[in-house]
Biopython code that builds the backbone (N, CA, C, O; Angstrom):
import numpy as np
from Bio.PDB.StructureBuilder import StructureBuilder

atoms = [
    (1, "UNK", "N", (3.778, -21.088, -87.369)),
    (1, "UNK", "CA", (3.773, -22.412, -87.966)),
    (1, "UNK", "C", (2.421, -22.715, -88.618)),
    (1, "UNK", "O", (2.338, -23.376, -89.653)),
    (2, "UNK", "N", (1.399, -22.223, -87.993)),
    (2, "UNK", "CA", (0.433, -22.641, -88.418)),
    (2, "UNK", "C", (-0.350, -21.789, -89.994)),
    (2, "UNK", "O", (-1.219, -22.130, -90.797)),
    (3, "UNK", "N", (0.479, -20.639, -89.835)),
    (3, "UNK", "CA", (0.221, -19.712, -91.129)),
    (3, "UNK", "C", (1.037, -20.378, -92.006)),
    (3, "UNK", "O", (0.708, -20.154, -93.170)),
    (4, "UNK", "N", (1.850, -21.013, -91.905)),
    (4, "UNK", "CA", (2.846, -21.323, -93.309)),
    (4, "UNK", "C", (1.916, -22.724, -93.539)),
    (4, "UNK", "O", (1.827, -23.160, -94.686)),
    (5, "UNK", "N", (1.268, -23.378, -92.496)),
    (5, "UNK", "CA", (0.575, -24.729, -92.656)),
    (5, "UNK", "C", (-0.267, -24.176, -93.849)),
    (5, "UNK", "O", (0.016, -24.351, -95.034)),
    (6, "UNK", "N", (-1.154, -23.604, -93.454)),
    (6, "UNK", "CA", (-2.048, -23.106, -94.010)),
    (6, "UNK", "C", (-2.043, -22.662, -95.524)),
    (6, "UNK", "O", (-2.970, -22.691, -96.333)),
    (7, "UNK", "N", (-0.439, -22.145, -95.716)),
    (7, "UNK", "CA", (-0.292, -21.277, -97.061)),
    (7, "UNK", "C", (0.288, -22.615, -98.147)),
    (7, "UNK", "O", (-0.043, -22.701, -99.330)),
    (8, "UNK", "N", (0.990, -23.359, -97.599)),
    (8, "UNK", "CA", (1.390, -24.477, -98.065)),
    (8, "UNK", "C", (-0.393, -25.553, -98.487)),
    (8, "UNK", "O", (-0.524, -26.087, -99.588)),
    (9, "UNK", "N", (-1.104, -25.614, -97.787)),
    (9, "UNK", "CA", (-2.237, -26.222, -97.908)),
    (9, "UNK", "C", (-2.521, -25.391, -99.047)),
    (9, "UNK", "O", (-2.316, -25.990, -100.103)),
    (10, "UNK", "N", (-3.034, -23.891, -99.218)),
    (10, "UNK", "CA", (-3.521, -23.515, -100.278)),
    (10, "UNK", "C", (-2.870, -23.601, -101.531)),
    (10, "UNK", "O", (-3.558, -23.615, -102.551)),
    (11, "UNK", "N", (-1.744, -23.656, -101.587)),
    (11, "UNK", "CA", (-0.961, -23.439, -102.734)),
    (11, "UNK", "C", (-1.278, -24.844, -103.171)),
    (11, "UNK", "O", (-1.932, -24.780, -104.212)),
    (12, "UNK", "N", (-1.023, -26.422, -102.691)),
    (12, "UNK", "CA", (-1.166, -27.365, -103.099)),
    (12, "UNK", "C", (-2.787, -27.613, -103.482)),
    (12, "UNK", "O", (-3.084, -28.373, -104.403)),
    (13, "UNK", "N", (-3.620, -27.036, -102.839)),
    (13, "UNK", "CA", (-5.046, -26.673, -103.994)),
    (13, "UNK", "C", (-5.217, -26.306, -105.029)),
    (13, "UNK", "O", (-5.965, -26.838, -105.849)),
    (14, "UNK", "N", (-4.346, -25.013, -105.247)),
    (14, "UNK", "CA", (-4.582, -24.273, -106.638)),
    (14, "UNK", "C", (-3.915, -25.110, -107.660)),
    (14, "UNK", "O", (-4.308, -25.231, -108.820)),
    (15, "UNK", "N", (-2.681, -25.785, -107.045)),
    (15, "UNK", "CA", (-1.770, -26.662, -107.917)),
    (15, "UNK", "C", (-2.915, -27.577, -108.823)),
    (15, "UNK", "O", (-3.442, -27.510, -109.934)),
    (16, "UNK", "N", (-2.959, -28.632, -107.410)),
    (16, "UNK", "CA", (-3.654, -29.838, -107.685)),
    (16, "UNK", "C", (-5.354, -29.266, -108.727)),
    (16, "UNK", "O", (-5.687, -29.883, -109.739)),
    (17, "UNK", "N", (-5.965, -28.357, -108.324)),
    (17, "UNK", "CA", (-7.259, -27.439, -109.164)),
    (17, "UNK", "C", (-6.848, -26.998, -110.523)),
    (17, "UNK", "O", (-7.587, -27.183, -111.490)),
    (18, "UNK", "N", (-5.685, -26.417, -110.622)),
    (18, "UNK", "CA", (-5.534, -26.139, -111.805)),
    (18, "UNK", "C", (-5.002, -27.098, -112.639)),
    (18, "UNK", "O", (-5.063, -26.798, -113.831)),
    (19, "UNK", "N", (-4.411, -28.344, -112.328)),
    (19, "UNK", "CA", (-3.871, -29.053, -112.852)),
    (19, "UNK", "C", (-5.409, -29.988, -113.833)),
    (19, "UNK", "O", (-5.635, -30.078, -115.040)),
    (20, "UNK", "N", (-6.101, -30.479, -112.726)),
    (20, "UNK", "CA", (-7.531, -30.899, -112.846)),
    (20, "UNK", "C", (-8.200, -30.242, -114.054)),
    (20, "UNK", "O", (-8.503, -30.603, -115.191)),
    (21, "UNK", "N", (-8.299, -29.182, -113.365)),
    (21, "UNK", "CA", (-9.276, -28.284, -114.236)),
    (21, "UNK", "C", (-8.810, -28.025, -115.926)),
    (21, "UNK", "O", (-9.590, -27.821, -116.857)),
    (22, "UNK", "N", (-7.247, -28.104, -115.996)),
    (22, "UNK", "CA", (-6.822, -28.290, -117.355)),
    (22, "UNK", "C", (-7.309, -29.356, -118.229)),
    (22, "UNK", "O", (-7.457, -29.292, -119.449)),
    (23, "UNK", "N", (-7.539, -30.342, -117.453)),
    (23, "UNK", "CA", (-7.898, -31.470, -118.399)),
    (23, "UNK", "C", (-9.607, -32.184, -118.708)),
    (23, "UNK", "O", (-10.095, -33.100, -119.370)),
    (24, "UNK", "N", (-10.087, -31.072, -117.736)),
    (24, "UNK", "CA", (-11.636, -31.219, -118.195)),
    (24, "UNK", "C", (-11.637, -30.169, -119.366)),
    (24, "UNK", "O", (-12.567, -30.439, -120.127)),
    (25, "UNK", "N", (-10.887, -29.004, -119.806)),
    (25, "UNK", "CA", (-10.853, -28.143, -120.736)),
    (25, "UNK", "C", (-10.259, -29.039, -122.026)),
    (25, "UNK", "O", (-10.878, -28.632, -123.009)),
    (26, "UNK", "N", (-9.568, -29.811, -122.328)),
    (26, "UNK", "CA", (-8.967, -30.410, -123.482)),
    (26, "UNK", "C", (-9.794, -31.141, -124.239)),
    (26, "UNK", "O", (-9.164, -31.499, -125.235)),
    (27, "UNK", "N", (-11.253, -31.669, -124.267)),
    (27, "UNK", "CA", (-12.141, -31.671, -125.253)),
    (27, "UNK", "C", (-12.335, -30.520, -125.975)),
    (27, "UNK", "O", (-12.287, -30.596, -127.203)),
    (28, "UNK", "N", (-12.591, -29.233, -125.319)),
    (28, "UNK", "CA", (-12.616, -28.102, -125.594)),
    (28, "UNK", "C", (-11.296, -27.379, -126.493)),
    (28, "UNK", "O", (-11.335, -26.997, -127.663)),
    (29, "UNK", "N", (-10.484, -27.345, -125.826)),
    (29, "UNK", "CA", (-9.642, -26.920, -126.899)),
    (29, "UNK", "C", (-9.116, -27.729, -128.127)),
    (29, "UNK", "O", (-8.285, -27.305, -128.931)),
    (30, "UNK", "N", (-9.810, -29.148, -128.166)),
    (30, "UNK", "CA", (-9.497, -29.963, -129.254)),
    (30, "UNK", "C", (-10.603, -29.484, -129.923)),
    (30, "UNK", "O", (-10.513, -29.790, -131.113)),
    (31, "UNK", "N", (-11.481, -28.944, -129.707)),
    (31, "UNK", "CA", (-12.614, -28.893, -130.948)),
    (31, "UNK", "C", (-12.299, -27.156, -131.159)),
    (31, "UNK", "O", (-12.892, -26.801, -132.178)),
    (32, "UNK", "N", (-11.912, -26.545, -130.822)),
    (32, "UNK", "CA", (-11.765, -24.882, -131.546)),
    (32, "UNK", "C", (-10.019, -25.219, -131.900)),
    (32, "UNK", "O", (-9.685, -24.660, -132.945)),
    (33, "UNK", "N", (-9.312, -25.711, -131.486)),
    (33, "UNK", "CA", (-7.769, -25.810, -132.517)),
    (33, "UNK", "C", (-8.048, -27.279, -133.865)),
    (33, "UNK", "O", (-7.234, -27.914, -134.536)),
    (34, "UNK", "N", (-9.100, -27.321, -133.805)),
    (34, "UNK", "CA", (-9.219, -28.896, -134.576)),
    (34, "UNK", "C", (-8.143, -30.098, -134.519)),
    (34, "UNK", "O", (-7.464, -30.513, -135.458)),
    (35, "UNK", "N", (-8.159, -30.577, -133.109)),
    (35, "UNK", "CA", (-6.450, -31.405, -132.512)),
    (35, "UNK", "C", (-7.726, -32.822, -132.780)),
    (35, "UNK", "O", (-8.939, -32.614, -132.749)),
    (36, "UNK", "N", (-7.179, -34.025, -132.997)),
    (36, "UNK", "CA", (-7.315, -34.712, -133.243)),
    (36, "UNK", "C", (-8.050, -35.699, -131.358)),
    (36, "UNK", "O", (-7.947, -34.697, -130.651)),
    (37, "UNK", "N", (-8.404, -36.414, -130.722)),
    (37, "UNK", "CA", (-8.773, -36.986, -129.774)),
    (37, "UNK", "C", (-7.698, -37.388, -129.614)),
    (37, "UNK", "O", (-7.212, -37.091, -128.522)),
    (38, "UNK", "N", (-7.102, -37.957, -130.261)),
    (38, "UNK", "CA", (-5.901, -39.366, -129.915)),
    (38, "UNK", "C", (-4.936, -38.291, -129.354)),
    (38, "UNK", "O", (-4.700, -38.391, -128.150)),
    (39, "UNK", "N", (-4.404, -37.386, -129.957)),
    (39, "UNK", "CA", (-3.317, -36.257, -129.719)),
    (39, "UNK", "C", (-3.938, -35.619, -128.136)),
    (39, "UNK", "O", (-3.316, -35.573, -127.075)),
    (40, "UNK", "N", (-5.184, -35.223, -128.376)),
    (40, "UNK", "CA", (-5.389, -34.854, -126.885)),
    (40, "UNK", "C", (-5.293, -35.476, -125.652)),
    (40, "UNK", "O", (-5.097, -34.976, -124.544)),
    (41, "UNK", "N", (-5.498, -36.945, -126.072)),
    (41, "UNK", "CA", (-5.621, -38.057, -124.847)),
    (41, "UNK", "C", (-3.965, -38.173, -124.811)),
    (41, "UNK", "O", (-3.591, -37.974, -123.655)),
    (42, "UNK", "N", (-3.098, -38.374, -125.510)),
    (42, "UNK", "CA", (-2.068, -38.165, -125.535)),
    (42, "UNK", "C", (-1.327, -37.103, -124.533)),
    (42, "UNK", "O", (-0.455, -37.417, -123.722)),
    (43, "UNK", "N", (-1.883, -35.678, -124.762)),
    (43, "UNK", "CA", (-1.453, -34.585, -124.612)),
    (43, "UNK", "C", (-2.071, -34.744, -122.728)),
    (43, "UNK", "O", (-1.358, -34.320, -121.819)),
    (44, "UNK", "N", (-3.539, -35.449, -122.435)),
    (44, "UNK", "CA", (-3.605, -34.943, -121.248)),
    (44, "UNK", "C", (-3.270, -36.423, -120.127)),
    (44, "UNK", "O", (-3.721, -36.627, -119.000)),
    (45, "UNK", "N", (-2.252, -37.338, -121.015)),
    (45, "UNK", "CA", (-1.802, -38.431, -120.170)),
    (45, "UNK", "C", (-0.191, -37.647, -120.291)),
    (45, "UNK", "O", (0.570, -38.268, -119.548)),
    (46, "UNK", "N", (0.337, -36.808, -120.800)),
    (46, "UNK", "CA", (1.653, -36.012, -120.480)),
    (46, "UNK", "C", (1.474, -35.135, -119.345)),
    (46, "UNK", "O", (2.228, -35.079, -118.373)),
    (47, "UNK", "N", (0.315, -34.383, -119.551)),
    (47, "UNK", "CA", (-0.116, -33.218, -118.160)),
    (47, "UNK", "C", (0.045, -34.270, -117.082)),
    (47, "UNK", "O", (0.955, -34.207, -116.255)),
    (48, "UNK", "N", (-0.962, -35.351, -117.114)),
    (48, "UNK", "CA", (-1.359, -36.337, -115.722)),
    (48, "UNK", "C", (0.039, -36.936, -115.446)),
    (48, "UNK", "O", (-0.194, -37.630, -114.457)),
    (49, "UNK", "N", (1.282, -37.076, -115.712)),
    (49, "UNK", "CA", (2.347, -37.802, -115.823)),
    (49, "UNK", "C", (2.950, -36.715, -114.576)),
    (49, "UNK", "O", (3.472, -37.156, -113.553)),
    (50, "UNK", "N", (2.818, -35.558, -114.789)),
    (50, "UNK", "CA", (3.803, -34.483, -114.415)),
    (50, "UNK", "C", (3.409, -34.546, -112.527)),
    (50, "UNK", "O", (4.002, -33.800, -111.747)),
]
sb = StructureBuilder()
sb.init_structure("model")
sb.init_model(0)
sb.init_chain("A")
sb.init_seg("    ")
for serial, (resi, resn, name, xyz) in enumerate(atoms, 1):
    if name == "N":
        sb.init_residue(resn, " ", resi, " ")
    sb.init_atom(name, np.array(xyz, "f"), 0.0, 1.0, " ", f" {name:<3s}", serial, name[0])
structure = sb.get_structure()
């Protein structure tokens, strides 16, 4: 029980980390695809929705 605790805990890290970590990157990929701000803020209130 306590190994599946555990594996369940990590998995909801990487989730919740990668989810995060996507949207400190979207300044970034708005300035090398040339995406507009509005479209990105857009784009990372669809990610944050999910």
């Amino acid at each position: 029980m306590k190994k599946e605790s555990a594996q369940v805990n990590l998995l909801h890290i990487l989730n919740d980390g990668l989810k995060a970590s996507l949207l400190l990157f979207l300044p970034f990929i708005a300035k090398e695809f040339m995406i507009s701000l509005t479209k990105i803020g857009v784009l990372g209130s669809a990610i944050n929705s999910l």
